[in-house]
NUGUMI-232192 format. One record per residue: residue in one letter; x, y, z of N, C-alpha, C in turn; residue number from 0. Coordinates in steps of 0.1 Angstrom, whole numbers, m for minus. Layout:
REM residues N
[node A [X Y Z] [X Y Z] [X Y Z] NUM]
...
END
This chain:
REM residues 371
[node X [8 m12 0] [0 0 0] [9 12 0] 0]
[node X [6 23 m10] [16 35 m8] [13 43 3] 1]
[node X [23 46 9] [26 54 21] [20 71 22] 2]
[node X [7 68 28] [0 83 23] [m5 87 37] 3]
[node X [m6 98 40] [m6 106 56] [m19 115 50] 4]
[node X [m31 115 57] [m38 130 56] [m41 136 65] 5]
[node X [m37 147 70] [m45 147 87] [m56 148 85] 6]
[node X [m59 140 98] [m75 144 104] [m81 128 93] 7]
[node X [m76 122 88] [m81 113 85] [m71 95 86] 8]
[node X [m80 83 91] [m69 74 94] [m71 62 83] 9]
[node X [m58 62 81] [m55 51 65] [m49 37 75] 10]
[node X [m57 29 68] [m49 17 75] [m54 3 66] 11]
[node X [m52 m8 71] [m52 m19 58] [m67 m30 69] 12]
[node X [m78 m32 68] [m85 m39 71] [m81 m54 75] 13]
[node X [m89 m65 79] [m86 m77 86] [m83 m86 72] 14]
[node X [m88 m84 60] [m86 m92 49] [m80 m81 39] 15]
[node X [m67 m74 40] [m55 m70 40] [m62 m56 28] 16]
[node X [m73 m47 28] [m79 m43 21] [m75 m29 26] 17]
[node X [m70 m17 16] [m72 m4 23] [m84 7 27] 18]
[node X [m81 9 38] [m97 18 42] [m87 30 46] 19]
[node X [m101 40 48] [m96 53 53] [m110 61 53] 20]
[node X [m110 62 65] [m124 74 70] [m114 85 78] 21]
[node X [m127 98 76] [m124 108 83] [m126 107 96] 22]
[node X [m116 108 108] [m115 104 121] [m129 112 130] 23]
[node X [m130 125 127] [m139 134 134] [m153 127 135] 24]
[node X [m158 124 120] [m171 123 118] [m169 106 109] 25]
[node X [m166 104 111] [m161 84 105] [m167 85 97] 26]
[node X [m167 96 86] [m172 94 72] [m155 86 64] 27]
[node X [m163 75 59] [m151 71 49] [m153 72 34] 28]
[node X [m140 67 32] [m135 75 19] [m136 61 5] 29]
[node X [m143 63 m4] [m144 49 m10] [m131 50 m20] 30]
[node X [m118 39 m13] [m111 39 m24] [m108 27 m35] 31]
[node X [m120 29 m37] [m121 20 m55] [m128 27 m65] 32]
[node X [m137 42 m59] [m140 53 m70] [m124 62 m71] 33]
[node X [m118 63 m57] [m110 75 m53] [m97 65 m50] 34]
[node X [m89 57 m59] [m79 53 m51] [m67 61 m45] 35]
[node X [m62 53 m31] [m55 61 m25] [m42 65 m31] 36]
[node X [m40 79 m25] [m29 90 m30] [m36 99 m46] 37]
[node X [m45 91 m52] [m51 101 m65] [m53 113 m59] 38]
[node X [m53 121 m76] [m60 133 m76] [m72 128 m65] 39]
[node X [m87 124 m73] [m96 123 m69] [m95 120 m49] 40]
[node X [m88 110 m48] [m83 106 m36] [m85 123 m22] 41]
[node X [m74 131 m28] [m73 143 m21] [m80 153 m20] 42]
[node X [m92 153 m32] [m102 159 m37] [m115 157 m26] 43]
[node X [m117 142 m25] [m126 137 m17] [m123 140 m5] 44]
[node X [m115 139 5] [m105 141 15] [m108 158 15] 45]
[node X [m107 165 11] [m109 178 11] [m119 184 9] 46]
[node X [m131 173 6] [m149 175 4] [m153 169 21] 47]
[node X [m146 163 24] [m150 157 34] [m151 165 50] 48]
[node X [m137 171 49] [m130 180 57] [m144 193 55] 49]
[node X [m147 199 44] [m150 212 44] [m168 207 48] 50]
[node X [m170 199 46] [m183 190 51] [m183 192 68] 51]
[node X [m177 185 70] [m173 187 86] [m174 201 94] 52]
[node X [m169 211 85] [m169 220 91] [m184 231 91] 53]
[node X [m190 225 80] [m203 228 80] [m214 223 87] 54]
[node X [m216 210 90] [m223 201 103] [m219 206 118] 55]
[node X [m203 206 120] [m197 209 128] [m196 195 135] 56]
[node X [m195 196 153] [m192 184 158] [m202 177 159] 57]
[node X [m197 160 163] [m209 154 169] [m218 156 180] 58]
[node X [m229 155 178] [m242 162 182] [m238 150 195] 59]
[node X [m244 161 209] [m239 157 218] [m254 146 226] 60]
[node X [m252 135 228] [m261 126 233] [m266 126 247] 61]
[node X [m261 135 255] [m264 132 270] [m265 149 279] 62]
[node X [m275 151 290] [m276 164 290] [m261 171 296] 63]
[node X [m252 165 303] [m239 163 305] [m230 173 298] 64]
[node X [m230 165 286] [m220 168 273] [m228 181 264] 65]
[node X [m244 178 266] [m251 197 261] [m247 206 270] 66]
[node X [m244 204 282] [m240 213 287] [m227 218 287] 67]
[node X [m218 209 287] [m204 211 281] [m202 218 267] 68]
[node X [m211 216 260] [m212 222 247] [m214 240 244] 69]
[node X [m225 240 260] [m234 254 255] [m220 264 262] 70]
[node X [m218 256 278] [m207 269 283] [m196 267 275] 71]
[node X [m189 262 266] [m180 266 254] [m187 275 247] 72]
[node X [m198 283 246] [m202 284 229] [m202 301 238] 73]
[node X [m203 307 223] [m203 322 232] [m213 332 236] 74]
[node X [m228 320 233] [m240 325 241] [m237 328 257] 75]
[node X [m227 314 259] [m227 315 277] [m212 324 278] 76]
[node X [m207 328 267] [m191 333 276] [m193 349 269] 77]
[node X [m203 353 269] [m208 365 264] [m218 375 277] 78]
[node X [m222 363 284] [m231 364 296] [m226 375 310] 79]
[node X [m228 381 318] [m222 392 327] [m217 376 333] 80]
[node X [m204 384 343] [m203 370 358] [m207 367 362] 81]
[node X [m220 375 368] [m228 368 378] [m236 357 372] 82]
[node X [m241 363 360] [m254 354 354] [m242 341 355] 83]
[node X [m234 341 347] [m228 329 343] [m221 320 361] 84]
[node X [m217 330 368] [m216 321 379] [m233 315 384] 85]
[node X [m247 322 385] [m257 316 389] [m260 304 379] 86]
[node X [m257 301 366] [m257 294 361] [m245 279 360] 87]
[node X [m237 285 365] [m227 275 371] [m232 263 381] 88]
[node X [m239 273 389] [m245 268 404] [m257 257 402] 89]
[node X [m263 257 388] [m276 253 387] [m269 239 376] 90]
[node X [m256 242 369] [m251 234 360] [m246 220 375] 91]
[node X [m238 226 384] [m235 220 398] [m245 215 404] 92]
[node X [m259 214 402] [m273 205 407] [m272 197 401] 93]
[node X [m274 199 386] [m278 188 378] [m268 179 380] 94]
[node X [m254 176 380] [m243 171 380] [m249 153 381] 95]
[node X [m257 148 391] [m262 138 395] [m273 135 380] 96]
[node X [m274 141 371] [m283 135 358] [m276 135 351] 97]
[node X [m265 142 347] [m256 146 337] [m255 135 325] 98]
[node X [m254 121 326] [m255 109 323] [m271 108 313] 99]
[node X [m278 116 319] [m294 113 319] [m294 118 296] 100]
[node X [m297 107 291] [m298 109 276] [m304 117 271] 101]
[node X [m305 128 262] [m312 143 257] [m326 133 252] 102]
[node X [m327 126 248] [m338 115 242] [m349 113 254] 103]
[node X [m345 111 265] [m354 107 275] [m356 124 286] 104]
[node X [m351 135 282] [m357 147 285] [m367 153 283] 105]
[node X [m380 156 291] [m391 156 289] [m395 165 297] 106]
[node X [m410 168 296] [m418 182 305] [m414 175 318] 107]
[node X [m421 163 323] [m419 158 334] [m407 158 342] 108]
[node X [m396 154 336] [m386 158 344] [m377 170 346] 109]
[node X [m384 181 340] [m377 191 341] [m390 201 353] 110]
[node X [m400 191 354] [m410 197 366] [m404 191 376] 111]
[node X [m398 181 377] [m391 173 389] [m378 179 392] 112]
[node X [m371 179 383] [m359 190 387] [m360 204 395] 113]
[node X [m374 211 390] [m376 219 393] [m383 220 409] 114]
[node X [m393 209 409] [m395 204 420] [m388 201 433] 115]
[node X [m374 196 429] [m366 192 438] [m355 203 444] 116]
[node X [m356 209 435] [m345 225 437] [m354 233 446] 117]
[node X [m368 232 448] [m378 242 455] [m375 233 472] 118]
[node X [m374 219 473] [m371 213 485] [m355 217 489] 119]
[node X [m344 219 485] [m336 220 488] [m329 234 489] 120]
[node X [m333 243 482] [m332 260 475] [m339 268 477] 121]
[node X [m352 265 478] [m363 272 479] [m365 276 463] 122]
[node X [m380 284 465] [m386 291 454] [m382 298 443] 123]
[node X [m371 305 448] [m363 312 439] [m354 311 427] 124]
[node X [m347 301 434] [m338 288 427] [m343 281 417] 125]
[node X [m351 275 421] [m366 265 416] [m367 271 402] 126]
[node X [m374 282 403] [m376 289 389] [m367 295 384] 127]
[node X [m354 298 387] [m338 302 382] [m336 284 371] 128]
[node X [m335 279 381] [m333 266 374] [m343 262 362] 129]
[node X [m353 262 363] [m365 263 350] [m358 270 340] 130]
[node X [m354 284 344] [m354 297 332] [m342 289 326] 131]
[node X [m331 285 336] [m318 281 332] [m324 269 320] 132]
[node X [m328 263 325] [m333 251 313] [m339 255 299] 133]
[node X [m351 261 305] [m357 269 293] [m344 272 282] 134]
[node X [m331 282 289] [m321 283 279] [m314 272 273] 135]
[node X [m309 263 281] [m300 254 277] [m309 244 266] 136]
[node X [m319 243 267] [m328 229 262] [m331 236 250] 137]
[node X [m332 249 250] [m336 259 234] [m319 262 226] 138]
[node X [m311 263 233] [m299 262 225] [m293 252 221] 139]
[node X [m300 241 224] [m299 228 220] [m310 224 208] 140]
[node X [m317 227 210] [m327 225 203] [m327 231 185] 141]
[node X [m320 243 186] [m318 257 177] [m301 249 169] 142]
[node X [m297 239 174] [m288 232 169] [m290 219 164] 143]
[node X [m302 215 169] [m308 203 160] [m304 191 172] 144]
[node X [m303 195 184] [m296 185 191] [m307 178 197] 145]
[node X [m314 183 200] [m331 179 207] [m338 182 194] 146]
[node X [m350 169 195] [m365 174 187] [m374 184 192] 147]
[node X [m373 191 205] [m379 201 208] [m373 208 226] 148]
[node X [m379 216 229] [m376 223 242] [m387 224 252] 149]
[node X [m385 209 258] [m393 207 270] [m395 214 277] 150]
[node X [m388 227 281] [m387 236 294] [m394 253 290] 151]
[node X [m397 251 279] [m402 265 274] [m416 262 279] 152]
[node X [m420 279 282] [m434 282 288] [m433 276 305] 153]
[node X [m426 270 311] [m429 263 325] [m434 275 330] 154]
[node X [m441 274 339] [m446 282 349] [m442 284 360] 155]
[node X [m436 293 367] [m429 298 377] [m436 294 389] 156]
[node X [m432 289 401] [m439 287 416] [m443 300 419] 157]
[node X [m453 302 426] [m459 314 430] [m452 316 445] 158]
[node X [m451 325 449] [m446 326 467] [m461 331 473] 159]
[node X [m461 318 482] [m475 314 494] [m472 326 500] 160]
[node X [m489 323 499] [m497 337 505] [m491 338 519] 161]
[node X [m487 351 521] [m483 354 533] [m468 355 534] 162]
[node X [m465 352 527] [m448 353 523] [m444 364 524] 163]
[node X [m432 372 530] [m427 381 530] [m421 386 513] 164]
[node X [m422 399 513] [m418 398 496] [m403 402 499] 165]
[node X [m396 396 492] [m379 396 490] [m377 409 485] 166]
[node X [m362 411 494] [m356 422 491] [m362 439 492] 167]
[node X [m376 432 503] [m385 445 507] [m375 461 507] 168]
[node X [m386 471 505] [m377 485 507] [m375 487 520] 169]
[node X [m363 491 522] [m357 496 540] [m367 509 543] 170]
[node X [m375 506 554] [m376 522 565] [m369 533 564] 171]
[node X [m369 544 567] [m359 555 568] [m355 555 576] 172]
[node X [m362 547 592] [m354 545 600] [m344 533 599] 173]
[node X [m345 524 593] [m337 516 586] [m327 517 583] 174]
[node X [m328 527 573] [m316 535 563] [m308 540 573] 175]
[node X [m312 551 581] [m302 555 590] [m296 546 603] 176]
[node X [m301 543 608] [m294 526 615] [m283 520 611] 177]
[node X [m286 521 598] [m272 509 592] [m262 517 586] 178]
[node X [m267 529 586] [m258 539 580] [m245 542 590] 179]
[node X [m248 541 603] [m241 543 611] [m233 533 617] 180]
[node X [m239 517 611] [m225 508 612] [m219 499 602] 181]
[node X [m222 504 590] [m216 497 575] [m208 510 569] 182]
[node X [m197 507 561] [m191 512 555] [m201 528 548] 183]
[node X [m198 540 551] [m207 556 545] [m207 549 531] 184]
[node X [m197 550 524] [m194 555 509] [m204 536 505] 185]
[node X [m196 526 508] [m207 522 501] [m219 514 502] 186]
[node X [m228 520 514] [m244 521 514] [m248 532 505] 187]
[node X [m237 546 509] [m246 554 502] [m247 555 485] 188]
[node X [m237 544 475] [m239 543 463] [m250 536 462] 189]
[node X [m251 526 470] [m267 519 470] [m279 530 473] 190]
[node X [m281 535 484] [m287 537 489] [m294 554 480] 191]
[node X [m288 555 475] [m287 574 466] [m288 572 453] 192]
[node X [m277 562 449] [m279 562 436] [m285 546 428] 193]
[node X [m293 535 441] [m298 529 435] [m289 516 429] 194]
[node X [m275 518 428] [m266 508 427] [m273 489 428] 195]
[node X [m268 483 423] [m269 466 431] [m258 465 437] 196]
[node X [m259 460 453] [m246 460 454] [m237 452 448] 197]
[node X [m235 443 438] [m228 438 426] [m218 449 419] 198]
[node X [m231 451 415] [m224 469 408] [m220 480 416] 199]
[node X [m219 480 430] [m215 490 441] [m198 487 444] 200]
[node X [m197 472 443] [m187 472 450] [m178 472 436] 201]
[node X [m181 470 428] [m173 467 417] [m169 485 410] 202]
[node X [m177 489 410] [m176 508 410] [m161 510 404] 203]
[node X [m158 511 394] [m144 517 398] [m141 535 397] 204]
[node X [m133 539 403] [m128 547 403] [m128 562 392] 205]
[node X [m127 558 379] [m125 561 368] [m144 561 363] 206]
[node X [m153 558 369] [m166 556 363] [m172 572 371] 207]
[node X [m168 576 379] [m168 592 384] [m166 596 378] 208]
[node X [m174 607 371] [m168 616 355] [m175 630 360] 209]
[node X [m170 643 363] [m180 652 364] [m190 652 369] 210]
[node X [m187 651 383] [m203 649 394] [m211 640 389] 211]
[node X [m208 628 375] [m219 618 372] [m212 604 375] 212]
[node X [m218 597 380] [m216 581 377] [m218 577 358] 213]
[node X [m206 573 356] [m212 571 340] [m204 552 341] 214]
[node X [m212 546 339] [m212 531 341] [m226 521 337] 215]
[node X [m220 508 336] [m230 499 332] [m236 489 337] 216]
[node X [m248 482 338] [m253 474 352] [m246 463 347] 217]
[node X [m242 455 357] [m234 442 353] [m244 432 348] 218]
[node X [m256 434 351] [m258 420 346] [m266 422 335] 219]
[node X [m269 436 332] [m283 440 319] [m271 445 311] 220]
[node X [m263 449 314] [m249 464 306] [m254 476 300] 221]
[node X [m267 474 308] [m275 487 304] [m270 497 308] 222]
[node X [m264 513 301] [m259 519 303] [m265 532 316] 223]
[node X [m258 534 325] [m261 539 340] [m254 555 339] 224]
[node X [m260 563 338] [m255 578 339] [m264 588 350] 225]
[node X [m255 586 359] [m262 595 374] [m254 605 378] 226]
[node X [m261 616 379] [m256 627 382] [m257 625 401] 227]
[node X [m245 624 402] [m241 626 421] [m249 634 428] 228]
[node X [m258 626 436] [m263 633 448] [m257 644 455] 229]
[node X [m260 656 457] [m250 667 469] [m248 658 481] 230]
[node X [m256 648 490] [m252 642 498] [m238 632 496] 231]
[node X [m240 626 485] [m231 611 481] [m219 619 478] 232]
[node X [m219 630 473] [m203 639 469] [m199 639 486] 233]
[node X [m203 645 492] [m196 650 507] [m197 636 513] 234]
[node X [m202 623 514] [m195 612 516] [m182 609 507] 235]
[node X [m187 606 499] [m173 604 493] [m160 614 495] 236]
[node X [m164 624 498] [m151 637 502] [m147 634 510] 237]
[node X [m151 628 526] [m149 622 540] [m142 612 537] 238]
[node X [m143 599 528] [m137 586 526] [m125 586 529] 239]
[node X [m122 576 535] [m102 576 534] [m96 572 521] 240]
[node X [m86 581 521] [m84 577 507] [m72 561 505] 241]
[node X [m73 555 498] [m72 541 498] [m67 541 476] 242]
[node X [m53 524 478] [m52 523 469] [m64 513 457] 243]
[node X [m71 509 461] [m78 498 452] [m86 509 442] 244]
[node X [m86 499 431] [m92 507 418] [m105 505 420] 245]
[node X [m115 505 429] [m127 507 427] [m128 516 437] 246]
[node X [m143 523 440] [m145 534 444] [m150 530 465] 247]
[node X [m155 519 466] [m158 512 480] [m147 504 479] 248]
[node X [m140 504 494] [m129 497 497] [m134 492 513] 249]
[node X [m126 479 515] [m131 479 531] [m115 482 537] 250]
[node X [m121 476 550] [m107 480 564] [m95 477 557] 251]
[node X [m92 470 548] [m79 470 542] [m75 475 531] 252]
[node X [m80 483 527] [m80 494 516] [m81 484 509] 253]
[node X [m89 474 508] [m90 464 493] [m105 464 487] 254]
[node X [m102 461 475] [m116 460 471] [m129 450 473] 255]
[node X [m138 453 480] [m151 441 479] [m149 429 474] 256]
[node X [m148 418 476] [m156 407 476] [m173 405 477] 257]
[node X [m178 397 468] [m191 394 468] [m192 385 483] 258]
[node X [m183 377 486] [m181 367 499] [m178 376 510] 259]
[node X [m171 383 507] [m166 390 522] [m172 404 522] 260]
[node X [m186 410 517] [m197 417 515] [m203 406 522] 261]
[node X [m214 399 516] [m219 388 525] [m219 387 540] 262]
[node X [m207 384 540] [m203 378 557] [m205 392 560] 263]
[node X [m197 401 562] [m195 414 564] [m214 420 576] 264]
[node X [m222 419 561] [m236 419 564] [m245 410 573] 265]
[node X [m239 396 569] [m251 389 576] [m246 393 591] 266]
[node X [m235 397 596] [m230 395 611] [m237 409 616] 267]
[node X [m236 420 608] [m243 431 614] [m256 427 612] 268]
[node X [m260 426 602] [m280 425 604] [m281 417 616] 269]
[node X [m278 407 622] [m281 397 628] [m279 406 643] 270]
[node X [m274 410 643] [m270 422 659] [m278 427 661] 271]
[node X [m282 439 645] [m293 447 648] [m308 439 648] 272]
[node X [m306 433 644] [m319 421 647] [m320 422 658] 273]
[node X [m313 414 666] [m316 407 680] [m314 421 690] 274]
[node X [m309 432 689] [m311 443 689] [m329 448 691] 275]
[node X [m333 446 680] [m348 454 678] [m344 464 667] 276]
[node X [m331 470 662] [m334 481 657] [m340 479 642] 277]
[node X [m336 467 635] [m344 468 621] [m347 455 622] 278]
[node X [m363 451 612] [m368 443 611] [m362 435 600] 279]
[node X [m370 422 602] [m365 411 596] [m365 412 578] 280]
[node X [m356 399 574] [m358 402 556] [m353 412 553] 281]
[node X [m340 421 558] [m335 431 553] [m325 425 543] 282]
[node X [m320 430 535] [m315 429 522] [m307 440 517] 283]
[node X [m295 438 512] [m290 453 505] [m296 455 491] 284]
[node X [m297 443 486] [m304 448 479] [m320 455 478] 285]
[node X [m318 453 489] [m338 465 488] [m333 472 490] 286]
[node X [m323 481 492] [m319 499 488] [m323 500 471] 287]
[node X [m323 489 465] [m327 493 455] [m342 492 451] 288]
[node X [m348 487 457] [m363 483 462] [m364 501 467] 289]
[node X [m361 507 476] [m361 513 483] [m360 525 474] 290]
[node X [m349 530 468] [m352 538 457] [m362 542 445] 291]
[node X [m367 529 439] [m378 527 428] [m391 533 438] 292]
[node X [m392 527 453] [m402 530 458] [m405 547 460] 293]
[node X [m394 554 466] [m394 567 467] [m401 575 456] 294]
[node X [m392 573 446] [m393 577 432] [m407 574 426] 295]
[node X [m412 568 427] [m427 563 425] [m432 568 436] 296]
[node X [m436 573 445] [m442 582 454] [m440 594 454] 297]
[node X [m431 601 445] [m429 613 440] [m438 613 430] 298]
[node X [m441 606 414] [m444 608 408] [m441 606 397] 299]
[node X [m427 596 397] [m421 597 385] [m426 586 378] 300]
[node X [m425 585 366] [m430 574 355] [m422 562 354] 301]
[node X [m426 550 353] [m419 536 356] [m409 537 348] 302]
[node X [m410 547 334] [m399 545 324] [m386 549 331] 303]
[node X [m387 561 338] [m377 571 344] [m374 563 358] 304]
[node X [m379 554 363] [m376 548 373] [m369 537 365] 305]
[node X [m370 531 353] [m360 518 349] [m348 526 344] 306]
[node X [m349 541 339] [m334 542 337] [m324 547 346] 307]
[node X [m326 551 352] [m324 556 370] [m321 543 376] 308]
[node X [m323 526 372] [m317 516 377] [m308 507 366] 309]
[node X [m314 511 359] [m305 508 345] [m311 498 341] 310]
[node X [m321 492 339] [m331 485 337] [m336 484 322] 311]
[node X [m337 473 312] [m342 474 303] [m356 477 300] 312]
[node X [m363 473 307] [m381 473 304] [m385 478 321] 313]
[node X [m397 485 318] [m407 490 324] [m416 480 339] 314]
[node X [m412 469 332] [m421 457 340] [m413 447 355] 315]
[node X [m393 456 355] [m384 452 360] [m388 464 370] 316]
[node X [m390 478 367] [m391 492 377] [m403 490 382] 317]
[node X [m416 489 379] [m427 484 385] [m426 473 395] 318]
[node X [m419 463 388] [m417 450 406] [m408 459 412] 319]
[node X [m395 467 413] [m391 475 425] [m403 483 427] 320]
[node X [m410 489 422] [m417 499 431] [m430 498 432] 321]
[node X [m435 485 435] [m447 476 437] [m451 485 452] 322]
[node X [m446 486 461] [m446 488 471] [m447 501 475] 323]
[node X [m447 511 468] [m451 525 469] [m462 530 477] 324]
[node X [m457 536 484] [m471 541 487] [m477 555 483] 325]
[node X [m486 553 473] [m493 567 464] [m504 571 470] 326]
[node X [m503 574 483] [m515 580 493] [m520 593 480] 327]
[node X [m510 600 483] [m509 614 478] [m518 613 465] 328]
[node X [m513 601 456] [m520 602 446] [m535 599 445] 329]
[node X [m536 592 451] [m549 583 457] [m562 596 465] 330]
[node X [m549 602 473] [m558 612 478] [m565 624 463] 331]
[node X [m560 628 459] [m560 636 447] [m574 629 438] 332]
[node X [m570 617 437] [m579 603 427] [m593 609 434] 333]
[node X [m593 606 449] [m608 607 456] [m616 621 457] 334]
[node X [m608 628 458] [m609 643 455] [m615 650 444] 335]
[node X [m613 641 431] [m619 645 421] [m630 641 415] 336]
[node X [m628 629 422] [m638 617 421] [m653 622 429] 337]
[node X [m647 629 442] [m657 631 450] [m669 645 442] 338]
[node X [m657 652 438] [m659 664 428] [m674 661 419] 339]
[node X [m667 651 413] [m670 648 402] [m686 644 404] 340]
[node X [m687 635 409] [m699 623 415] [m711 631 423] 341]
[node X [m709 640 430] [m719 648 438] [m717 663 436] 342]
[node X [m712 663 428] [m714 685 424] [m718 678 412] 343]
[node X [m708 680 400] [m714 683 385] [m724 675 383] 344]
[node X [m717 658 385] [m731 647 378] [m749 652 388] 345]
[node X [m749 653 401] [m757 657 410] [m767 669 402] 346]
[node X [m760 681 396] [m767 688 391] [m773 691 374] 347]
[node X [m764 677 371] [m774 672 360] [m787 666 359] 348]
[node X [m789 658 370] [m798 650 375] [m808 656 380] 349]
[node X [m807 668 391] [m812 675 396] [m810 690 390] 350]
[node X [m818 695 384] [m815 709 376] [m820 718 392] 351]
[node X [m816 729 391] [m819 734 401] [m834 744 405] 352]
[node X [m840 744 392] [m854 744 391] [m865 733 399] 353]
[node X [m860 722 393] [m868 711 400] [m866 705 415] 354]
[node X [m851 711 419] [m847 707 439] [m857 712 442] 355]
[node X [m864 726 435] [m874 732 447] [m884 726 450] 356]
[node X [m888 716 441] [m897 711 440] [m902 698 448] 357]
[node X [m889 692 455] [m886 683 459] [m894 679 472] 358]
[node X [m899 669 474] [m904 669 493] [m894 675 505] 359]
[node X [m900 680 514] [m897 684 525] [m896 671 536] 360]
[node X [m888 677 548] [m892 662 557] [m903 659 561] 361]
[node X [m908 672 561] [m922 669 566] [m937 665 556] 362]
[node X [m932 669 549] [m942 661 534] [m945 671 524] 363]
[node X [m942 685 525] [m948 695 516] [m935 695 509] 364]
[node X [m937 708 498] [m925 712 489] [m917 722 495] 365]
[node X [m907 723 490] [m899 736 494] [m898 744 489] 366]
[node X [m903 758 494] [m907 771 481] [m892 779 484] 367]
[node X [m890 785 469] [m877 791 465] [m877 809 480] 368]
[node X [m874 808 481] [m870 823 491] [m866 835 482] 369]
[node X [m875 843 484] [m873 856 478] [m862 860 483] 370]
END
């Protein structure tokens, strides 16, 4: 047999001394009794084969395991902010025990059970993170031909039982000032003023201060964030110690935040002022941002101007922060006009003021007009 090398494809002599040669990737072989080996035609085929390949691409992955291995290489998921893609890490880290489980035997049912099982161990939150996560994964699979369809689209989110505290409630004012006086000034007050996540608080850098504005992007939407500095949040930040780390919140070691050592930092003070009495339970830093949408929506402002003031793509993200408003004011105004409305003008349609006089008395006669 002559001595012929292609890459990416393996030549060898069969059990009844016959030459074969497929392409290694995709075991398409090469017929050499149309194409004998080393021909023209030979290298021709070999190079129809290759550019084939690169149009199918790789083998289609059989197990949810190896889809998953598939999607976090692709640059749907390495395009994603860090957080999204670490919360999605976490949910890739559940499944780990199915991983084995065949894309063929993936179904509504088990992706209600998955979902199911994350709400006993996670709670509610998780539960439907995990769905949404699926929802993606099983549709980018699907948009590749790897699945006949995407089991996890449309699932319906667990509702939070009646009486549930709502997450990430807005802080009190007495609240606000409480914690102000034992967490770090400069960065509550980027939460607390300018609405920040603290994601995006501690991460702040330096260089995103431009001319009394915050000009920066939300980490996890990249929606673009331009805030003109509160007069309060300038004279904190003027008081700061000044410190080397390139973001704008630093803790006791002049270093920059951790998401972990934020956390701990928190849970140990809330837990004091808890058992304390001074602030109620289910506090959150993130409801400073709750806390903000709410203000702002009790002023007057429009949901649009509340989602860009958090950097928020849609209208329907500023309305859940500022569900919680309270629009006395507006409400008072509503009844006001209402009241107006209902017993003056409509009243003296009904009643012309010819015919009141006419009306019975208590005592049974009419009531004559007064000269």
């Amino acid at each position: 047999m002559t001595h012929v090398r292609v890459r990416g494809f393996k030549i060898f002599r069969d059990r009844h001394g016959q030459p074969r040669c497929y392409h290694r990737a995709t075991k398409t072989s090469v017929d050499l009794r149309k194409t004998p080996l080393g021909s023209v035609g030979f290298f021709a085929e070999c190079a129809r084969i290759q550019q084939l390949a690169k149009l199918v691409g790789r083998p289609k992955p059989g197990t949810l395991g190896l889809l998953i291995k598939e999607y976090r290489a692709s640059p749907a998921f390495c395009e994603l902010s860090a957080r999204t893609r670490a919360d999605y890490q976490r949910i890739c880290d559940f499944l780990q025990p199915i991983a084995d489980t065949p894309l063929t035997r993936i179904d509504r049912p088990l992706v209600v059970r998955v979902r199911d099982r994350m709400v006993e161990l996670h709670k509610r939150h998780w539960a439907n993170y995990a769905a949404r996560f699926l929802s993606v994964l099983l549709g980018w699979g699907y948009d590749r031909g790897y699945m006949s369809s995407n089991p996890a689209i449309g699932l319906k989110s667990i509702r939070r039982a009646r009486g549930t505290p709502a997450a990430n409630r807005p802080w009190t004012d007495q609240e606000r000032e409480t914690v102000l006086t034992v967490l770090p000034l400069h960065l509550i007050a980027l939460m607390m003023f300018c609405g920040l996540d603290p994601q995006d608080a501690i991460r702040l850098p330096k260089t995103a201060l431009k001319e009394g504005y915050i000009d920066s992007r939300r980490g996890k939407t990249e929606q673009p964030v331009w805030i003109k500095l509160p007069a309060a949040l300038v004279s904190i930040l003027g008081e700061t110690p000044i410190h080397e780390a390139a973001t704008v919140a630093a803790n006791s070691f002049g270093q920059s935040w951790t998401s972990s050592g934020l956390q701990s930092s928190w849970q140990k003070i809330k837990c004091g002022l808890e058992a304390e009495g001074k602030i109620g339970s289910g506090l959150t830093m993130k409801g400073l941002r709750h806390s903000v949408a709410t203000i702002l929506a009790e002023m007057g402002h429009d949901e649009r101007s509340i989602a860009d003031m958090l950097g928020q793509k849609t209208v329907e993200m500023a309305r859940h922060y500022s569900k919680a408003a309270n629009r006395t004011k507006k409400i008072d105004n509503i009844i006001l006009a209402f009241d107006t409305e209902l017993n003056k003008r409509r009243t003296e349609v009904v009643k012309p003021a010819e015919e009141v006089s006419n009306l019975p008395t208590e005592t049974g006669g009419t009531s004559k007009k007064l000269n």
